[in-house]
ZAMI-968307 format. One record per residue: x, y, z of N, C-alpha, C in turn. Coordinates in nm, 2 decimals. Example, Ala and Ser with C-alpha at 12.3 -4.5 7.8 and 13.67 -1.06 7.14 Angstrom:
REM residues 2
ATOM    n.c1    n.c2    n.c3   ca.c1   ca.c2   ca.c3    c.c1    c.c2    c.c3
ATOM    1.32   -0.57    0.78    1.23   -0.45    0.78    1.32   -0.33    0.78
ATOM    1.28   -0.22    0.71    1.37   -0.11    0.71    1.29    0.00    0.79
//
This chain:
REM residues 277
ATOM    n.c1    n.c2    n.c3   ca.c1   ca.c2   ca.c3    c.c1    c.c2    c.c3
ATOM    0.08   -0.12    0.00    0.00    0.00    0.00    0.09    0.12    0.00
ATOM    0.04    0.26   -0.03    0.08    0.34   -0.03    0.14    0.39    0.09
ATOM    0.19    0.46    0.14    0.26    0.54    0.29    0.14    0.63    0.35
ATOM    0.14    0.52    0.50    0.04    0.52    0.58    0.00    0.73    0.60
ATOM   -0.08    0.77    0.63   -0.16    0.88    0.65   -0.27    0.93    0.76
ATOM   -0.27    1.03    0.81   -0.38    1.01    0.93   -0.44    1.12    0.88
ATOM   -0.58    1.08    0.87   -0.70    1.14    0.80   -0.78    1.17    0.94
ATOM   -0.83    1.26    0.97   -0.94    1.37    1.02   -1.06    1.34    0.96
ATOM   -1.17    1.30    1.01   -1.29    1.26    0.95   -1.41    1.26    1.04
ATOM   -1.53    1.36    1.01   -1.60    1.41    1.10   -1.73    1.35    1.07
ATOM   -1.78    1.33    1.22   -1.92    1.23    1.16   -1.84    1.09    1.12
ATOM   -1.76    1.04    1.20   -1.68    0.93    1.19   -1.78    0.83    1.23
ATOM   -1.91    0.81    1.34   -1.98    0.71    1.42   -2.08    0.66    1.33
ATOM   -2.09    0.68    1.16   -2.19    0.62    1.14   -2.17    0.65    0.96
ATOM   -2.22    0.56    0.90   -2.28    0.64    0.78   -2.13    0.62    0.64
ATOM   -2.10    0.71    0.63   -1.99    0.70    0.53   -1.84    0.70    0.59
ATOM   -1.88    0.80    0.68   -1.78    0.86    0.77   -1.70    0.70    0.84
ATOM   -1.83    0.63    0.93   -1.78    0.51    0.98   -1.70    0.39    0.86
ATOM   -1.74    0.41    0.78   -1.73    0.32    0.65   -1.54    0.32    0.58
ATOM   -1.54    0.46    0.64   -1.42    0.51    0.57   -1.32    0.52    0.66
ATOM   -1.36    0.49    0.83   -1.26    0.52    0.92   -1.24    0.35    0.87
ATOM   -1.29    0.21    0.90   -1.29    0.13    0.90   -1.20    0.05    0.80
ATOM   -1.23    0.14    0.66   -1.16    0.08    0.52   -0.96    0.16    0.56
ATOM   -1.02    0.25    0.61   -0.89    0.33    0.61   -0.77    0.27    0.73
ATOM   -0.85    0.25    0.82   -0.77    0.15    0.93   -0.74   -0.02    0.86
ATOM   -0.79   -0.07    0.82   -0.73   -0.18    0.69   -0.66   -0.15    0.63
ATOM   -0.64   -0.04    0.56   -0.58   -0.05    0.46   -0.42    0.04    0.54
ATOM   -0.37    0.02    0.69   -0.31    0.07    0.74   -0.27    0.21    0.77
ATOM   -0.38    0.33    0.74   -0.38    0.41    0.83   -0.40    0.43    0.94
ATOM   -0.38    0.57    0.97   -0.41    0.63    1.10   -0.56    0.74    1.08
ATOM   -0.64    0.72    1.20   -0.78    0.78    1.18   -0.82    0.84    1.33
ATOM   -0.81    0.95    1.31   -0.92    1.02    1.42   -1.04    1.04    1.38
ATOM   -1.17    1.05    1.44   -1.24    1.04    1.39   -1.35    1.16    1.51
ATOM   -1.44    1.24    1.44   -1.49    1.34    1.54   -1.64    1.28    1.53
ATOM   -1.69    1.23    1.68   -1.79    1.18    1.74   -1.88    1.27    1.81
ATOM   -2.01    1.22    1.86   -2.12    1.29    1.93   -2.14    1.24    2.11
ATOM   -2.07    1.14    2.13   -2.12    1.11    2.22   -1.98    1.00    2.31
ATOM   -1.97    0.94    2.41   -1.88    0.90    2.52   -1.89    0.72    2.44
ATOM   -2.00    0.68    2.41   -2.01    0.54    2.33   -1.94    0.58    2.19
ATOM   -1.98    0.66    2.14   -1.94    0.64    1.98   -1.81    0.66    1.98
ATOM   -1.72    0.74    2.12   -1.60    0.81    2.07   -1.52    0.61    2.12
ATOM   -1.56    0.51    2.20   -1.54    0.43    2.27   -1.55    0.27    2.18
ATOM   -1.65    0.31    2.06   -1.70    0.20    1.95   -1.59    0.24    1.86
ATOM   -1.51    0.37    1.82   -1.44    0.42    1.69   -1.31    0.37    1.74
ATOM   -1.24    0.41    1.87   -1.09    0.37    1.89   -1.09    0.21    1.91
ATOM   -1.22    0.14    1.95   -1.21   -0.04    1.98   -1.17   -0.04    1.83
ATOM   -1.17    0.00    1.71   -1.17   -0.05    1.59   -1.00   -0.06    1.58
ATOM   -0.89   -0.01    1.66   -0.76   -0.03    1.65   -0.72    0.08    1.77
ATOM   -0.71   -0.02    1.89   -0.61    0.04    2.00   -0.53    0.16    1.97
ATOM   -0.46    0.10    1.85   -0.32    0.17    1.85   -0.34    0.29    1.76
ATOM   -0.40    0.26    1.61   -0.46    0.34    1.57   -0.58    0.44    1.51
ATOM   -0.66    0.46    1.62   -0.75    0.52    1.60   -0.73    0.54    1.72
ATOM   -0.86    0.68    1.68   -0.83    0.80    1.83   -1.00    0.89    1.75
ATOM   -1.08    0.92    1.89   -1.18    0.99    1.86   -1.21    1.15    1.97
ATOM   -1.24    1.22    1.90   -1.28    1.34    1.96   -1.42    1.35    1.97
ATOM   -1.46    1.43    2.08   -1.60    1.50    2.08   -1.58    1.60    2.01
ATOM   -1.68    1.60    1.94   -1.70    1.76    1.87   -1.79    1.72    1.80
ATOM   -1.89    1.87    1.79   -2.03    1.86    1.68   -1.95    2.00    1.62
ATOM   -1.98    1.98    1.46   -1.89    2.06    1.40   -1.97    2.23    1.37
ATOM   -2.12    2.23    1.47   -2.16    2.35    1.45   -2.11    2.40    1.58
ATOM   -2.00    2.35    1.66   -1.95    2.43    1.78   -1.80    2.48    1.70
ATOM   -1.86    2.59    1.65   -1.72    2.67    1.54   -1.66    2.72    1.68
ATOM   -1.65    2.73    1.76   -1.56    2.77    1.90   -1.46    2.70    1.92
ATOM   -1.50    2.57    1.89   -1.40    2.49    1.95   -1.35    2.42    1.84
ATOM   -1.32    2.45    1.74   -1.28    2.36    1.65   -1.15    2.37    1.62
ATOM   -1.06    2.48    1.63   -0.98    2.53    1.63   -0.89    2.43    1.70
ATOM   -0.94    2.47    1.84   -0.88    2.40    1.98   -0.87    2.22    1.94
ATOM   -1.00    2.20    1.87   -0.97    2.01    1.86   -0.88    1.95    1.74
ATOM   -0.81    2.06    1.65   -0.73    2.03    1.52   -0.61    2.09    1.60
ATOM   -0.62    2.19    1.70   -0.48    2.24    1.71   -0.38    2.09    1.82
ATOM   -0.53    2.03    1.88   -0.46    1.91    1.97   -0.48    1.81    1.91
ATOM   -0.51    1.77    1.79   -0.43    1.67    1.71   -0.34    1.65    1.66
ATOM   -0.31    1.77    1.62   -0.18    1.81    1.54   -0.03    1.80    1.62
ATOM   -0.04    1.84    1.74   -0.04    1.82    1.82    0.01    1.74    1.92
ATOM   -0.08    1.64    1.96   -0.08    1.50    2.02   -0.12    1.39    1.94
ATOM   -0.14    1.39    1.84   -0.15    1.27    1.73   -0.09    1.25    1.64
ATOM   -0.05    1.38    1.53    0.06    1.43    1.44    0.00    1.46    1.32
ATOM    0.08    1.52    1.22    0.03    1.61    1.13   -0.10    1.54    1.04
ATOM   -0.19    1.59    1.05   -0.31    1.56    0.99   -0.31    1.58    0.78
ATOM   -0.28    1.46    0.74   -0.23    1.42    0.58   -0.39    1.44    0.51
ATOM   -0.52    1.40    0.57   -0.61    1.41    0.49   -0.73    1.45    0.61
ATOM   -0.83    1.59    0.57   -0.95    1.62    0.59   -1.08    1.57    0.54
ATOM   -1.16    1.47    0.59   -1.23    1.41    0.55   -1.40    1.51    0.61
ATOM   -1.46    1.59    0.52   -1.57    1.68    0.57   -1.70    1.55    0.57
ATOM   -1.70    1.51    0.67   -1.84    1.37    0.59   -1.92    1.39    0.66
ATOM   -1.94    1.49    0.83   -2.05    1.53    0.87   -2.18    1.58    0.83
ATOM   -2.28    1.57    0.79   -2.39    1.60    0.74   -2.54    1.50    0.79
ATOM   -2.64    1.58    0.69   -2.77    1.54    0.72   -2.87    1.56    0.64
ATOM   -2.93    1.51    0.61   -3.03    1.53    0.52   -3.19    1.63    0.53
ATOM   -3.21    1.75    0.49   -3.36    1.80    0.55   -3.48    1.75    0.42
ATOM   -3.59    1.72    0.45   -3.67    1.67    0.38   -3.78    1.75    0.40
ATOM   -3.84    1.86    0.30   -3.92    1.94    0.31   -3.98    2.04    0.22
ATOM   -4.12    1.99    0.18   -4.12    2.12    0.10   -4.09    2.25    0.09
ATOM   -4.03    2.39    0.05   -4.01    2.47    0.09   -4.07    2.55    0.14
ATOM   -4.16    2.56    0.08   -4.29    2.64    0.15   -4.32    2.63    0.29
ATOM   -4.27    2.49    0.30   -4.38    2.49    0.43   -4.25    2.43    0.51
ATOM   -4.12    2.45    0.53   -4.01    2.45    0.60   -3.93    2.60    0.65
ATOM   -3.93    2.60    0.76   -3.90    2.73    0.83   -3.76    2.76    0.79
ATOM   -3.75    2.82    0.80   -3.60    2.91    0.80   -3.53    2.88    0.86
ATOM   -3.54    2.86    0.99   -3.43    2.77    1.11   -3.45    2.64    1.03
ATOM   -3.52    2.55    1.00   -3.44    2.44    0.93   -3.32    2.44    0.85
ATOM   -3.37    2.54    0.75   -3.23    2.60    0.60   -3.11    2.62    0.70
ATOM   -3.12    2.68    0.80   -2.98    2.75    0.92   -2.94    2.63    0.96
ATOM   -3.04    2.55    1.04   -2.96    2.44    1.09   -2.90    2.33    0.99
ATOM   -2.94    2.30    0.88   -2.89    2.20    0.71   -2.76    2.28    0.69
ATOM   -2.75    2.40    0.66   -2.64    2.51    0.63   -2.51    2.48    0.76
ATOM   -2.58    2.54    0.83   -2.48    2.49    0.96   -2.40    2.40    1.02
ATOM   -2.45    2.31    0.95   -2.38    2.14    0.94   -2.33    2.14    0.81
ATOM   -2.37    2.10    0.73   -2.35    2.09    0.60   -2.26    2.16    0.50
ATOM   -2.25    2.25    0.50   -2.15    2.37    0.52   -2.07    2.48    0.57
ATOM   -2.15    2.54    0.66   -2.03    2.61    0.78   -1.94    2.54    0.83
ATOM   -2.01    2.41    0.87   -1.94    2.28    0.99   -1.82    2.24    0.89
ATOM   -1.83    2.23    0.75   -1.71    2.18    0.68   -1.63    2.29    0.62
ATOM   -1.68    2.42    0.64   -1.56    2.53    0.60   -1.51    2.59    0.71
ATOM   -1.54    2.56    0.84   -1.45    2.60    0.99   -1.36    2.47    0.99
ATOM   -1.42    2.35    0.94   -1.32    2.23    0.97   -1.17    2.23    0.87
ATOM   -1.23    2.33    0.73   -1.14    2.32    0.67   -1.04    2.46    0.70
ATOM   -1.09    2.56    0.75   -1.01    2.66    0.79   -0.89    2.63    0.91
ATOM   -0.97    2.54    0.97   -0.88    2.51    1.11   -0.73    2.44    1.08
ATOM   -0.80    2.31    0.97   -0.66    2.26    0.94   -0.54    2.33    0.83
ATOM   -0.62    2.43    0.72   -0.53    2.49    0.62   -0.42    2.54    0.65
ATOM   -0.41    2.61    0.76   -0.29    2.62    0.82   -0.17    2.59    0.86
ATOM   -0.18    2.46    0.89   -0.11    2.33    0.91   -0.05    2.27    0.79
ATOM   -0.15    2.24    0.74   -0.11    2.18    0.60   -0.05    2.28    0.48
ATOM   -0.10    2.44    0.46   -0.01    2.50    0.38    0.12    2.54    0.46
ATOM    0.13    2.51    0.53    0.26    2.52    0.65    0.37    2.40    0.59
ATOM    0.30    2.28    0.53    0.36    2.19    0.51    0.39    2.14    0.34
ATOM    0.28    2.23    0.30    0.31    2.20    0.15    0.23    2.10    0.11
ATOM    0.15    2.06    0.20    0.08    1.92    0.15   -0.04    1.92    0.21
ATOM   -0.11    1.85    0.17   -0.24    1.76    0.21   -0.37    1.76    0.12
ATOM   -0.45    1.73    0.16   -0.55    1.66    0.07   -0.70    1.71    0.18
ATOM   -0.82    1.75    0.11   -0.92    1.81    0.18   -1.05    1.72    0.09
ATOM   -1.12    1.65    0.15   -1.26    1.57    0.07   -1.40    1.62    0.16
ATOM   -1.44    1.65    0.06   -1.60    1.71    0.08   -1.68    1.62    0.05
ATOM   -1.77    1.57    0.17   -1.86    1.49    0.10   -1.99    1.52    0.03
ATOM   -2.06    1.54   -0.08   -2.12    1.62   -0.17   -2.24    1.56   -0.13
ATOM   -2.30    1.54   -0.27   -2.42    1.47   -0.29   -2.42    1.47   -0.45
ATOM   -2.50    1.36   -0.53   -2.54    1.41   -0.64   -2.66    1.52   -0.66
ATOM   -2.64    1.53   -0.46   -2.80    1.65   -0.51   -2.72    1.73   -0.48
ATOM   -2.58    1.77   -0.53   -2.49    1.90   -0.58   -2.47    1.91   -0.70
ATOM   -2.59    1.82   -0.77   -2.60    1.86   -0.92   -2.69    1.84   -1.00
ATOM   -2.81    1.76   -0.93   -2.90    1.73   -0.93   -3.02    1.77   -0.86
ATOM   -3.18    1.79   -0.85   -3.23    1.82   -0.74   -3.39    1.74   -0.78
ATOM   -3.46    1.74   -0.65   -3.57    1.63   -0.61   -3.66    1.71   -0.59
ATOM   -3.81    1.73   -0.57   -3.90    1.82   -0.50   -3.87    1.74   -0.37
ATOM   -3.87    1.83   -0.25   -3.90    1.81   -0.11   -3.76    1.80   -0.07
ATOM   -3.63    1.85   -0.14   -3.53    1.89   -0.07   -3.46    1.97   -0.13
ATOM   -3.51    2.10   -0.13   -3.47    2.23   -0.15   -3.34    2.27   -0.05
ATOM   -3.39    2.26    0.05   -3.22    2.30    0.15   -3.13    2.22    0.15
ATOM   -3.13    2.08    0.17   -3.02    1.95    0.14   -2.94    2.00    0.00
ATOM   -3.03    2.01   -0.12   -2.94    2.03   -0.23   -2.91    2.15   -0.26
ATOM   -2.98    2.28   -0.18   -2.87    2.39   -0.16   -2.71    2.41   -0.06
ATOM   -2.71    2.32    0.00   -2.61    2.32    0.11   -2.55    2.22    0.04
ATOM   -2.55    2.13   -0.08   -2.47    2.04   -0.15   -2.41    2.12   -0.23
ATOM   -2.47    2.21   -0.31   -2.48    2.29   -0.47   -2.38    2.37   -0.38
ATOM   -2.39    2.42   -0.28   -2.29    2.53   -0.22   -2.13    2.47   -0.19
ATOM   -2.17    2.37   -0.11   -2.02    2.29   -0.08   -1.95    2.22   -0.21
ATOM   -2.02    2.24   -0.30   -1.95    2.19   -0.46   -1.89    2.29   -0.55
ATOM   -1.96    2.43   -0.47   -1.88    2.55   -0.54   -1.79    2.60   -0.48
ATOM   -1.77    2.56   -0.34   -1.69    2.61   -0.24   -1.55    2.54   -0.25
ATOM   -1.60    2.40   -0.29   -1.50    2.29   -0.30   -1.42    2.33   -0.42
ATOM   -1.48    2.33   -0.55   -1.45    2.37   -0.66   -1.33    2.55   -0.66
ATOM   -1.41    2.63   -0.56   -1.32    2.73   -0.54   -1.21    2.73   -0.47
ATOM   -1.18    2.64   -0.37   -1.09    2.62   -0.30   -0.98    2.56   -0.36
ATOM   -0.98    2.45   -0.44   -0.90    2.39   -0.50   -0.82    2.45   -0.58
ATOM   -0.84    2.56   -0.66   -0.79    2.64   -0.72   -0.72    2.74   -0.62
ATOM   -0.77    2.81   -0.51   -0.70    2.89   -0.43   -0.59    2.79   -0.36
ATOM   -0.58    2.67   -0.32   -0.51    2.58   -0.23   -0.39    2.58   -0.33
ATOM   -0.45    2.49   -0.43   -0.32    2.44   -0.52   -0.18    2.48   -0.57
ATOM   -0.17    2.61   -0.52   -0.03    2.62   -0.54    0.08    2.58   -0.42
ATOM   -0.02    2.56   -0.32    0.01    2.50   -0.18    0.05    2.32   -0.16
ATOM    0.03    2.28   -0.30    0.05    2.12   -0.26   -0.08    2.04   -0.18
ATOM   -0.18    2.11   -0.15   -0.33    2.06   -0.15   -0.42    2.07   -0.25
ATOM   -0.49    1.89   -0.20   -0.54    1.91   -0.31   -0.71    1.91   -0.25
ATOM   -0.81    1.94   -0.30   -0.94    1.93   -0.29   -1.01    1.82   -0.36
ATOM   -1.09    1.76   -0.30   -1.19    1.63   -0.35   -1.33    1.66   -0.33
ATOM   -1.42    1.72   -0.42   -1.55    1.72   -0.39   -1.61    1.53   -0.42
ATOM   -1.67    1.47   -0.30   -1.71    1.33   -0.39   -1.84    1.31   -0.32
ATOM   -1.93    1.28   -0.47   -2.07    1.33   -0.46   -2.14    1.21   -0.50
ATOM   -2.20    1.12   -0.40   -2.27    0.97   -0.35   -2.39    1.00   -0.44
ATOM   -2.45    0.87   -0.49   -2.58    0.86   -0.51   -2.63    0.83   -0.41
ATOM   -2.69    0.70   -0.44   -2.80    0.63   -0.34   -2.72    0.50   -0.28
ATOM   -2.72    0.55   -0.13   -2.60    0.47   -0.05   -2.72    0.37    0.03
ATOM   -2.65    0.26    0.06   -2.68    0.23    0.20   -2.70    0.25    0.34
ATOM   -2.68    0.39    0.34   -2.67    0.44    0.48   -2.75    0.43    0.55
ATOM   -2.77    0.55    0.64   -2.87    0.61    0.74   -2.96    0.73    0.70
ATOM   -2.91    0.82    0.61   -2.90    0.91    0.52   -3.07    0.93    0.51
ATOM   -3.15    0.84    0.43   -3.28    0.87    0.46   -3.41    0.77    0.59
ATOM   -3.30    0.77    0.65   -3.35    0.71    0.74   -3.37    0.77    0.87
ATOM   -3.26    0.73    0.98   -3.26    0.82    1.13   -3.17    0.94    1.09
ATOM   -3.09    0.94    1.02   -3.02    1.06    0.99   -3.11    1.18    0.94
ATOM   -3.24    1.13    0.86   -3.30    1.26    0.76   -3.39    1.31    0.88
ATOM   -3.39    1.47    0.88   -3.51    1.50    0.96   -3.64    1.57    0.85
ATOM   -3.76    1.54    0.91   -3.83    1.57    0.78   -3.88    1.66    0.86
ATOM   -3.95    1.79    0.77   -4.00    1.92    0.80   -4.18    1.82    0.77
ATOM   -4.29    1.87    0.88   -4.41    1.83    0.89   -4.44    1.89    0.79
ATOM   -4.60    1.84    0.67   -4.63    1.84    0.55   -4.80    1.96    0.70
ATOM   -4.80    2.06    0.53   -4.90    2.17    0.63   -5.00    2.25    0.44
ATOM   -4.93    2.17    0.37   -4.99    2.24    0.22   -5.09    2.17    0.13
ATOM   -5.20    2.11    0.11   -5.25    1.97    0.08   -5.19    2.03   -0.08
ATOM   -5.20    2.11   -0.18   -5.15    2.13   -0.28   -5.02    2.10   -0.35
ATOM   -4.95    2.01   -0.25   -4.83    1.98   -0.29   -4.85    1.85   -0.26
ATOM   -4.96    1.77   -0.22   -4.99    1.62   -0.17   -4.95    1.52   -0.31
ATOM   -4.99    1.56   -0.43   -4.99    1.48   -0.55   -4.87    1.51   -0.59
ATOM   -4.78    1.54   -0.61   -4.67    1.60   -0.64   -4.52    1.54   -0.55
ATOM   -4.54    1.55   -0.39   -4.46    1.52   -0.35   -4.49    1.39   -0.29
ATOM   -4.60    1.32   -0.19   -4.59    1.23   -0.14   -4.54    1.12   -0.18
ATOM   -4.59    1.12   -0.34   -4.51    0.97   -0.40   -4.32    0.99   -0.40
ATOM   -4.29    1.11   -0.40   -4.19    1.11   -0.37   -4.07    1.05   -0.25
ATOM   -4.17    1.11   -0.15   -4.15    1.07    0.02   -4.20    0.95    0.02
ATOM   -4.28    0.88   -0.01   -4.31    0.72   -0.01   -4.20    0.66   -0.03
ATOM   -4.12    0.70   -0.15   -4.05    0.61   -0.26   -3.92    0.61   -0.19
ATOM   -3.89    0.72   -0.08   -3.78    0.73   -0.04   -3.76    0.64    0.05
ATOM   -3.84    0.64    0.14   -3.86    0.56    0.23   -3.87    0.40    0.21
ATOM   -3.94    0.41    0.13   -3.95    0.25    0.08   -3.82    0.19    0.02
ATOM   -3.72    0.28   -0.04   -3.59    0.24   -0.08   -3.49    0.22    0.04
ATOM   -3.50    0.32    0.19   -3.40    0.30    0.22   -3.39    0.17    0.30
ATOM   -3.22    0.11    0.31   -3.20    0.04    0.33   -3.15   -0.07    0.22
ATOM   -3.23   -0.04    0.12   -3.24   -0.12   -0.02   -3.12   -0.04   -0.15
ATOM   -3.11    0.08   -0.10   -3.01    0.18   -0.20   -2.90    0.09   -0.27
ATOM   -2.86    0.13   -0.43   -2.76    0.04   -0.48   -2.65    0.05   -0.42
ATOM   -2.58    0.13   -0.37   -2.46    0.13   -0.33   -2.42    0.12   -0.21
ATOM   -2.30    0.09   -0.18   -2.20   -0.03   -0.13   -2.12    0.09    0.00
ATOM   -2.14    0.13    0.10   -2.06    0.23    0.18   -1.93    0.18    0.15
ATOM   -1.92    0.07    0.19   -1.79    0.01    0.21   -1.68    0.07    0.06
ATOM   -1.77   -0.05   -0.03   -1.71    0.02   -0.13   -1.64    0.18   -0.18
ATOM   -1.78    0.25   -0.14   -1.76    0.37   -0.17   -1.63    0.47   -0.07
ATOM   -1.59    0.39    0.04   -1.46    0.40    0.08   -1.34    0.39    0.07
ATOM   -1.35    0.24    0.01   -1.23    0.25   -0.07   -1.21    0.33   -0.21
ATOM   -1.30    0.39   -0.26   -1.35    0.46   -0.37   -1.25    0.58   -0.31
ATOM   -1.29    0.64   -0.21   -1.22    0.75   -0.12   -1.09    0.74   -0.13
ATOM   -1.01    0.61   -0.04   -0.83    0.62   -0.04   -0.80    0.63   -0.14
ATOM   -0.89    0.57   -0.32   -0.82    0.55   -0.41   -0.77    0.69   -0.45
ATOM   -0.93    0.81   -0.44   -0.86    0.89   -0.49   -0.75    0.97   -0.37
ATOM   -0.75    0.97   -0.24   -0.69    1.00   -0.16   -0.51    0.96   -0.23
ATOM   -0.52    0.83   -0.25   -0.33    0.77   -0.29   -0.34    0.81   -0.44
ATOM   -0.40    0.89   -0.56   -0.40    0.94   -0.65   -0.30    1.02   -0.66
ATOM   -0.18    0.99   -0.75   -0.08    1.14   -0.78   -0.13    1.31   -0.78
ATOM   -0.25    1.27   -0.87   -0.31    1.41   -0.92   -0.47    1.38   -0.92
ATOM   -0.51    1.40   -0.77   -0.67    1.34   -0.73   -0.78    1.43   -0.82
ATOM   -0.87    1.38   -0.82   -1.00    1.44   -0.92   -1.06    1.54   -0.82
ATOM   -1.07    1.66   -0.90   -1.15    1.79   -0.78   -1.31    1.74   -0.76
ATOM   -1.35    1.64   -0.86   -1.52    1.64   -0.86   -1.47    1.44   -0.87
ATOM   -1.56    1.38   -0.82   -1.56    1.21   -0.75   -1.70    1.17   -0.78
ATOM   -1.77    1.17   -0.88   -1.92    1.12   -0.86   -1.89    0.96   -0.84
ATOM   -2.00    0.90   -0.71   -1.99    0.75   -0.67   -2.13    0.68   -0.70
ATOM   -2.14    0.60   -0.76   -2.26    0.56   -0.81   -2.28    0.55   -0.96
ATOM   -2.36    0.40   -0.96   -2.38    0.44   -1.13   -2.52    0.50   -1.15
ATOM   -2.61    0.53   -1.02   -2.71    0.62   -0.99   -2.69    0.75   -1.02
ATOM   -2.60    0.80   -0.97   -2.51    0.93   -0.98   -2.48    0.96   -1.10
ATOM   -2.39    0.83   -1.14   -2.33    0.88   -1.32   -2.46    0.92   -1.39
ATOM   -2.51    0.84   -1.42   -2.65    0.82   -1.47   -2.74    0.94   -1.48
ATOM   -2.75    1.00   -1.35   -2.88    1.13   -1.34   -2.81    1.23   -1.34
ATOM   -2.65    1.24   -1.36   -2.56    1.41   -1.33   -2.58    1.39   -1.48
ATOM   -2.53    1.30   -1.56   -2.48    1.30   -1.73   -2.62    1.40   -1.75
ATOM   -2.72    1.31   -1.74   -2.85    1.33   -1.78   -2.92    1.51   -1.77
ATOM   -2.92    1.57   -1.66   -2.89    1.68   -1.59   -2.81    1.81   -1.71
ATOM   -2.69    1.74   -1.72   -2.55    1.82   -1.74   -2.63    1.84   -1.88
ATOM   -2.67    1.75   -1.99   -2.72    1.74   -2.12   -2.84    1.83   -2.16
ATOM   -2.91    1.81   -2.05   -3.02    1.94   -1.99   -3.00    2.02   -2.01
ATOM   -2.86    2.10   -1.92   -2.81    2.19   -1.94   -2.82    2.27   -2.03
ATOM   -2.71    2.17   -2.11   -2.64    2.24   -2.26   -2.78    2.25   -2.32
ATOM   -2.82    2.18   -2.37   -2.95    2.18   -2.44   -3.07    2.32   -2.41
ATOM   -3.05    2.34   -2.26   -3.10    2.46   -2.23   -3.06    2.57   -2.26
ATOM   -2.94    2.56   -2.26   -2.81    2.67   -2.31   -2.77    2.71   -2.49
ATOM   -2.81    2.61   -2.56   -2.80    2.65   -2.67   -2.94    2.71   -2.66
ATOM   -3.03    2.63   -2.65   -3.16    2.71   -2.73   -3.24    2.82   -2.70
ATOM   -3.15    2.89   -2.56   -3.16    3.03   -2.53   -3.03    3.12   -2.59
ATOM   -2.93    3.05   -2.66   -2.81    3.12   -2.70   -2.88    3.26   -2.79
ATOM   -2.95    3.24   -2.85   -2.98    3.39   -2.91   -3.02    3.50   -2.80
ATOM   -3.10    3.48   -2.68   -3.10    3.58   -2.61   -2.98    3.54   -2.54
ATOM   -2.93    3.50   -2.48   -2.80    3.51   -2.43   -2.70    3.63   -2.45
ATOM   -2.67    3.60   -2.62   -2.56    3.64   -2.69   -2.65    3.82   -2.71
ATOM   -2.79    3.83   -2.68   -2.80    3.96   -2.77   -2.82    4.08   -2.62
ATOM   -2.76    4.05   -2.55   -2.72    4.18   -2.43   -2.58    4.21   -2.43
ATOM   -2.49    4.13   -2.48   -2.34    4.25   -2.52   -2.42    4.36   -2.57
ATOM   -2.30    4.47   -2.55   -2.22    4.55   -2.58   -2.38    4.66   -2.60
//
């Protein structure tokens, strides 16, 4: 294998996060991993005495985040890869989803992975190296009725990711946006919180939606596990991909999307083009 690495990886007790501390301790790394609770931090280090090590931290306590990368760095040693995999899914019409929902999705989703990535950049452009992975969504390029804020807090961490990589890179960091289809997780399960339905006019439109979700999870084509090693590959990559789609779910509905696009883009090109000058 390639020369062992200690990856930072938040939302480590479950989900992708757990999937990737696990593949990554196999495959002879080193993993800290940032937990919620005195069991989960107690379930992550049983996975390797020697190497693994877990922190408390919820990554919307931007106070302390500082303080929990400055004592890894620290007392564990230079942190080689940022793994942003904390998140959550909101499920809700927009209409009829409050505004502190969008704050708290945002908060996680993205604030929580641009204080995580601020805390360590320092370190690592200090060093000339490292590697930063965002965990996306294909609903960062894609979008569903009934999750308007999920795939704005994707669509944002894919532009953020996308911008950073370019600001980083003369630094010897690299950025990885990598954006899951339909996983086996927890994701629409205990993980999603759903905003209560209050509109009957959106009943035929969405419900079959929210049915279908439901009725898939647990059943999703894809593989966590896999999709971790999917992770170190591009992690041990000479020159890693800024964008990672995982899924042939994913491939499938971004191509489709992206085609849209263009298609939308030529056949407005005449107004487009007639506001120069």
């Amino acid at each position: 294998m390639a020369s062992s690495k200690l990856l930072l990886i938040t939302g480590a007790s479950s989900g992708f996060g757990q999937a990737l501390a696990r593949e990554a301790l196999a495959a002879g790394h080193r993993v800290v991993g940032t937990v919620r609770s005195e069991q989960a931090r107690r379930d992550l280090e049983a996975l390797s005495p020697d190497r693994a090590r877990a922190r408390l931290l919820d990554v919307t306590q931007f106070d302390a985040i500082d303080g929990v990368v400055a004592d890894i760095e620290a007392n564990v040693g230079p942190i080689d890869v940022l793994v942003n995999n904390a998140g959550y899914g909101h499920e809700g019409i927009l209409e009829e989803s409050p505004l502190s929902d969008m704050r708290r999705q945002f908060d996680v989703n993205v604030f929580g992975a641009v204080a995580m990535t601020k805390a360590v950049l320092p370190f690592m452009r200090a060093r000339r190296r490292g590697h930063i992975l965002n965990i996306t969504s294909m609903g960062g390029y894609i979008t569903m009725p009934g999750i308007a804020y999920y795939c704005g807090s994707k669509f944002a961490l894919e532009g953020i990711s996308d911008t950073l990589a370019k600001e980083v890179a003369p630094f010897g960091i690299a950025v990885t946006a990598v954006a899951p289809g339909s996983f086996r997780t927890d994701w629409a399960g205990r993980s999603m919180q759903r905003a209560p339905r209050s509109i009957p006019d959106y009943d035929a439109g969405f419900d079959p939606v929210r049915q279908a979700r439901v009725e898939k999870s647990g059943r999703q084509p894809g593989d966590p596990a896999k999709a971790a090693r999917a992770m170190l590959a591009a992690i041990a990559a000479p020159q890693p991909p800024t964008h990672l789609l995982l899924g042939s779910d994913a491939l499938q509905l971004v191509r489709a999307r992206l085609a849209a696009l263009a298609a939308e883009i030529d056949a407005w090109e005449h107004v487009t083009v007639s506001t120069d000058g």
